[in-house]
N, C-alpha and C positions, 0 to 999 in steps of 0.2 A: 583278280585275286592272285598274289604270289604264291606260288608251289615248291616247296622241297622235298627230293628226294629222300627213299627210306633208304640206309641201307646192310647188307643180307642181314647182319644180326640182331638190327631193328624188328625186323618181322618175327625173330623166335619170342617176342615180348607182345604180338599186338594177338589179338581172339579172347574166347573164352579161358580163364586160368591164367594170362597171364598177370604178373608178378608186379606191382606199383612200387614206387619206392616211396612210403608214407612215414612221417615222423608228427609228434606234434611235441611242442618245445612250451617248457612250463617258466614263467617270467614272475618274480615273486611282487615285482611293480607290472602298474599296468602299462600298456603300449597304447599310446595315442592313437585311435583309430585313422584319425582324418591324416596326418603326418605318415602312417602305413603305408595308406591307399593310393599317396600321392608318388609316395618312395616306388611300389609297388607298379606305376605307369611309365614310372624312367626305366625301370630294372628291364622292364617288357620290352620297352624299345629295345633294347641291347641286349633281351636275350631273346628275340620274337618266336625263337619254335618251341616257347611256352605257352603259346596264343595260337595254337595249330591244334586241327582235327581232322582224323583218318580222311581224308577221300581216296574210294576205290576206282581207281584208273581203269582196272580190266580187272580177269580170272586169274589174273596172275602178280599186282602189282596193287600196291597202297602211294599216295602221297600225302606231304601233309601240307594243307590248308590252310594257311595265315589268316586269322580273321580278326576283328578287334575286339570282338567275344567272344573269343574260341575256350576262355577259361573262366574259373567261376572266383567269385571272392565275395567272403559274407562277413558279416561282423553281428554275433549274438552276443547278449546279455543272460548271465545262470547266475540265480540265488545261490546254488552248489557250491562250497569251496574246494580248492583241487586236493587233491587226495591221489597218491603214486599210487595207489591200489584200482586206481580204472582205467577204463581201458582206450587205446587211442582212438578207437570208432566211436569213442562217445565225442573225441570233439571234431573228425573230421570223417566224410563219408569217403573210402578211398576211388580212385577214378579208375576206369573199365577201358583197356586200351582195344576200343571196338569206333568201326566205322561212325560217324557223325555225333560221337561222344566226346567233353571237355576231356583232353589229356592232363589238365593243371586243375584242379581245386585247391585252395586256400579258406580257409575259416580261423577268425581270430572271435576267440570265448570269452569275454570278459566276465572275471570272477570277481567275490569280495575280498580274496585274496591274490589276487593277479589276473595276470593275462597267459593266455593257452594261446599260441600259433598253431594252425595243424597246417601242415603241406600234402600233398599227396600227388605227384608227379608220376608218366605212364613211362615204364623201363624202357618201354620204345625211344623216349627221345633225351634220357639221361643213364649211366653209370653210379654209383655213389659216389664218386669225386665229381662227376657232373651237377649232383644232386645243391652236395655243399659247395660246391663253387659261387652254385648263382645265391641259395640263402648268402656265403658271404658278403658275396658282392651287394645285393642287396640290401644287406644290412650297413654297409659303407655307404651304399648312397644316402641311406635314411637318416645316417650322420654326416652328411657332408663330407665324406674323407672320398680319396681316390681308391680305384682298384684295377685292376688288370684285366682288359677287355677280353671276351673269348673268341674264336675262332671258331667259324661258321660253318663253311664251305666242305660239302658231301667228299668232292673230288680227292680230296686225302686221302680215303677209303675209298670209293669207285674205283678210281684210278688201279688197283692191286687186283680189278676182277680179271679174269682169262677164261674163256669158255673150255668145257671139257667135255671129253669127247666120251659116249656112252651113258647107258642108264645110271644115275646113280642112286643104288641100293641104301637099304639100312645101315649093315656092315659099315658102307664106306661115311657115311654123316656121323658113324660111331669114330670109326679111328683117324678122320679128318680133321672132325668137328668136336668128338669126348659129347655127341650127343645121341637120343636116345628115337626112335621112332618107331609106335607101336600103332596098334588097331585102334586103341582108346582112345579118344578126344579128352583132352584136356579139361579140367572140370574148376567152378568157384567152389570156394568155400560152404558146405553146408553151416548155417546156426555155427556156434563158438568155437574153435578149434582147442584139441586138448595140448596145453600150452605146457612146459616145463622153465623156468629160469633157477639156474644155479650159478656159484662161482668158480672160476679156475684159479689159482694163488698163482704169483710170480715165485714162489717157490715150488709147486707143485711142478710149474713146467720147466725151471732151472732144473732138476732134479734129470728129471728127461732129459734136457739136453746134454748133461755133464754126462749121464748114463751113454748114452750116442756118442760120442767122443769116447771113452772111455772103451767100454766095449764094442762098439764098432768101427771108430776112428771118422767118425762124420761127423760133420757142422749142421746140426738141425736148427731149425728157425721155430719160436712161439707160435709160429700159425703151423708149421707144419707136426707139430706135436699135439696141440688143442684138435685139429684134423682126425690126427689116428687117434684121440682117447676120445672121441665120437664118435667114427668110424667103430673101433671096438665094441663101442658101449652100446648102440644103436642097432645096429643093423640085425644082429640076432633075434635079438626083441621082435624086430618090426617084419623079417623076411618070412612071404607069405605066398612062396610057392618053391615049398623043400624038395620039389624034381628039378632045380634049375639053380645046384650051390655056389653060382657066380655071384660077388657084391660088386658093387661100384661105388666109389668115392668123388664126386665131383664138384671142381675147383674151378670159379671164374677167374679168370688173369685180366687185369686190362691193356692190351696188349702198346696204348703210348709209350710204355719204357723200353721195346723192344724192336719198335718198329724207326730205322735210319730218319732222322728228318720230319720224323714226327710231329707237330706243333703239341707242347704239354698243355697247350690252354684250348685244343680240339673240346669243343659241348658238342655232346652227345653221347653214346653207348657203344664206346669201341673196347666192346667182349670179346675176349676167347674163351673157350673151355678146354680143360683135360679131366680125362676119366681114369682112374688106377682100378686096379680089380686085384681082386684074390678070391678064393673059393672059401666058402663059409668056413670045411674044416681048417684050413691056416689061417682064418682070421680070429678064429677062436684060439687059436695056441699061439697066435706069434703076438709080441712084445709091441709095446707101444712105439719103443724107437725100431723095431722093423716095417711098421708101417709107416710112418712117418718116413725113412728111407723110400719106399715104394711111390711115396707123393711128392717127396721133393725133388725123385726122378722123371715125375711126372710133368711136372711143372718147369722143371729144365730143357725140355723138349722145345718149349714154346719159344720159337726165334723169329723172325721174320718171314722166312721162306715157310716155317707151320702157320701164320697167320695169314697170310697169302692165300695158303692152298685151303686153309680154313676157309676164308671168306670165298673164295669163288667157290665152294662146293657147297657150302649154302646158297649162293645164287643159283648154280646150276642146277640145284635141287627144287628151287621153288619155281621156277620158270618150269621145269620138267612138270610138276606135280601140280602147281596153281596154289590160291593162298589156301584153299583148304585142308590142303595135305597140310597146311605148318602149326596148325592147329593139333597134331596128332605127332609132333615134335618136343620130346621134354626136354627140362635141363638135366635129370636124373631119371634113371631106369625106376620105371613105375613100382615094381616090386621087390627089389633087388637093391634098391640105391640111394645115398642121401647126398644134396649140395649145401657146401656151407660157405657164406657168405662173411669175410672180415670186413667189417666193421668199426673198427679199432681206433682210426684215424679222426673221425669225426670230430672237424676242428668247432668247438661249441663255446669256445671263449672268444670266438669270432666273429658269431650270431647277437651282435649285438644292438640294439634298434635304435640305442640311445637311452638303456632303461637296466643295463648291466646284461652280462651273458646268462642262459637259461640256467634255473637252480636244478632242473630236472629237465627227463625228457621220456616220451614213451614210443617206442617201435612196435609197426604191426609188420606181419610176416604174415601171407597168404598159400607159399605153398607148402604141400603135409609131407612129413621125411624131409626136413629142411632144419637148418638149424644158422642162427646169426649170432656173430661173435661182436659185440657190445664194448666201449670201453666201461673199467669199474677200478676204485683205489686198490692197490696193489693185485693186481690181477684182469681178467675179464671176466661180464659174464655175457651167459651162455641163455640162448634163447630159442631154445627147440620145439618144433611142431609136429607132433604126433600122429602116425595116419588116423585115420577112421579104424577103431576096433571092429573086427570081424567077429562076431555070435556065433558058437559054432552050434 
C-alpha cells in the first residue's frame, strides 16, 4: 500500500471540527451517470490522494493511505426538484477528516429537473484552488479536452522544515503561525448552524476603497475591505468574554505565490495564516478603511522566510505535543475571533461535464464565527456562521 506524507498544516484540518471543503453544483440538464463514473476513475488515477485515508503512524504522526476505495461515490434518484432554498447536506453528506474515514465523497442527485454533484473533500488534502483544480480537471476529462497535470510530491513543503530548539508555547503558534491554542478541543456542528447570507455591492466596497486613498493614502484590496466590514460588524455581537477586549481577525493566505520556485500546480493545502487584533474598544470606533489597513499589513508580512518559520513551528509543535494536542489548535480565537475565507475565484464556468456549466451552486461552512466570501453579480455574497447563542 502506497503512503504519503501529511504535511505540518495538513494536521491543523484533520480530528474532530475540522473544516471540509464541500460544494454541491446544480446542472439544470442531467449528467450522465455511467460517463461521470468513468471520467471520475481517470481523474483518480491523476489525482490519487483523493483515494487516501488517515493511517496513524504513531502518537505523533498521520499518513495517508492510497487505497482503491479510499472514497465514496453514489449516484441517487429524488422525485424532489431543486430548489436554491436547501440545503447542501441535503445532497451530500460532508466527510470527517478522522483516522480510517473516506476523505472524498462525491454524490450525484438526479432530479426531474437536473442533476446536483455534491463534492465534499477533507481540507487536509486540498486548499480551495486545490479543490477546483481537480473539479476542473475532471470535468475536462469527462469531455475529452486536456488539462494541466498537478504536482504531487510532499518534499516542496518538507524540504522548508528546520527543528527548533525549545518548548513551543501558545504565544509562539500565535505570532508564528496567526493561530490559536486553547484548553478546548475542537467541536462538530451541533443540529443546523445559525446561517446569515447577504450582499456586498461593487459599489459599496469602491466607496471604501476610494475612501482609503483618499483619507489615508492606501491602496486597499475588495477582500481587504469585505474583511473589516465583518470584522466591525461581527465581533461585537459575538464576543463572549468581556474581561479579555482582544479580537482577532484571521486570514488564510496560500502561500504558492510567495514562496521562490514554488510549483503553481502543487495539490494539496499549502496554508498560511495571519491574525490582526485590536481591542474591542478601537474596533468599535475605528473606520472601516482603518482596519482594513490593520489587515493588509497583516497579510504583507507573509514572505517566504514567514512561511518557512510557519511551517516548521507547526511541526515542532506537533512532534513536541503529539496529534492530540492539534485537536485543541483553531484557525480563530474561540471567543475573541472570526476567519474568513475568499471564495471569490471559483472558476464555475469550468465545471463542465459536458451538459453546460452549473446554473447554481450551494456552499456549506462548518466552522461558528466563520464567514465565506462567495462570488455574486455585481458584488459578493457573504456567508456567515453564527456561534451558538448563549441563554443567560
Amino acid at each position: 500500500m502506497k503512503t504519503i506524507p501529511l504535511t505540518p498544516v495538513d494536521y491543523v484540518f484533520t480530528g474532530v471540527g475540522s473544516q471540509p471543503i464541500t460544494f454541491v453544483f446544480y446542472f439544470s440538464k442531467r449528467i450522465h451517470a455511467h460517463a461521470l463514473k468513468k471520467s471520475l476513475n481517470e481523474a483518480l488515477d491523476v489525482f490519487p490522494l483523493l483515494r487516501s485515508q488517515l493511517n496513524r503512524k504513531s502518537e505523533k504522526d498521520y499518513e495517508y493511505a492510497l487505497m482503491e476505495d479510499g472514497y465514496m461515490f453514489d449516484v441517487v434518484e429524488s422525485d424532489l426538484p431543486f430548489e436554491d432554498s436547501r440545503k447542501a447536506t441535503d445532497y451530500i453528506a460532508p466527510v470527517h477528516s478522522l483516522e480510517g474515514h473516506p476523505l472524498t465523497k462525491i454524490q450525484l442527485t438526479q432530479t426531474p429537473n437536473g442533476s446536483l454533484l455534491g463534492v465534499s473533500i477533507s481540507h487536509a488534502l486540498v486548499d480551495g484552488f486545490s479543490y477546483f483544480y481537480f473539479m476542473v480537471s475532471w470535468a475536462s476529462i469527462c469531455r475529452g479536452d486536456s488539462f494541466f497535470k498537478p504536482y504531487l510530491d510532499r518534499d516542496v513543503v518538507l524540504s522548508q522544515l528546520k527543528t527548533k530548539a525549545g518548548i513551543i508555547e501558545s504565544d509562539k503558534l500565535y505570532s508564528d503561525c496567526g493561530l490559536f491554542y486553547k484548553d478546548q478541543s475542537r467541536k462538530s456542528l451541533d443540529g443546523f448552524p445559525d446561517i446569515e447570507r447577504f450582499l456586498i455591492s461593487d459599489e459599496t466596497m469602491g466607496q471604501h476603497i476610494e475612501k482609503g486613498k483618499q483619507d489615508l493614502g492606501v491602496s486597499l484590496t475588495k477582500n481587504d475591505v469585505i474583511t473589516a466590514l465583518l470584522w466591525k460588524k461581527y465581533i461585537p455581537m459575538w464576543n463572549s468574554d468581556p474581561g479579555n477586549p482582544m479580537t482577532f481577525l484571521t486570514c488564510p493566505f496560500d502561500f504558492r505565490r510567495v514562496m521562490p520556485g514554488f510549483p503553481p500546480n502543487y495539490f494539496g493545502c499549502p496554508l498560511c495564516f495571519t491574525a490582526a487584533s485590536v481591542d474591542l474598544e478601537h474596533l468599535e470606533v475605528s473606520t472601516v478603511e482603518d482596519l482594513a489597513v490593520l489587515i493588509r499589513q497583516s497579510v504583507k508580512m507573509i514572505k517566504n522566510d514567514f512561511v518557512s518559520n510557519s511551517l516548521s513551528t507547526l511541526e515542532n509543535f506537533r512532534l513536541q505535543n503529539g496529534l492530540t494536542a492539534m485537536g485543541k489548535v483553531h484557525l480563530r480565537h474561540p471567543q475573541q475571533g472570526m476567519i474568513i475565507t475568499n471564495l471569490t475565484r471559483m472558476p464555475l464556468k469550468d465545471i463542465d461535464f459536458g451538459c453546460g456549466p452549473p446554473a447554481h451552486f450551494l456552499a456549506y461552512v462548518e466552522v461558528h464565527s466563520s464567514a465565506a466570501i462567495l462570488p455574486a453579480a455585481s458584488g459578493v455574497e457573504i456567508l456567515v456562521v453564527n456561534p451558538p447563542r448563549i441563554e443567560p
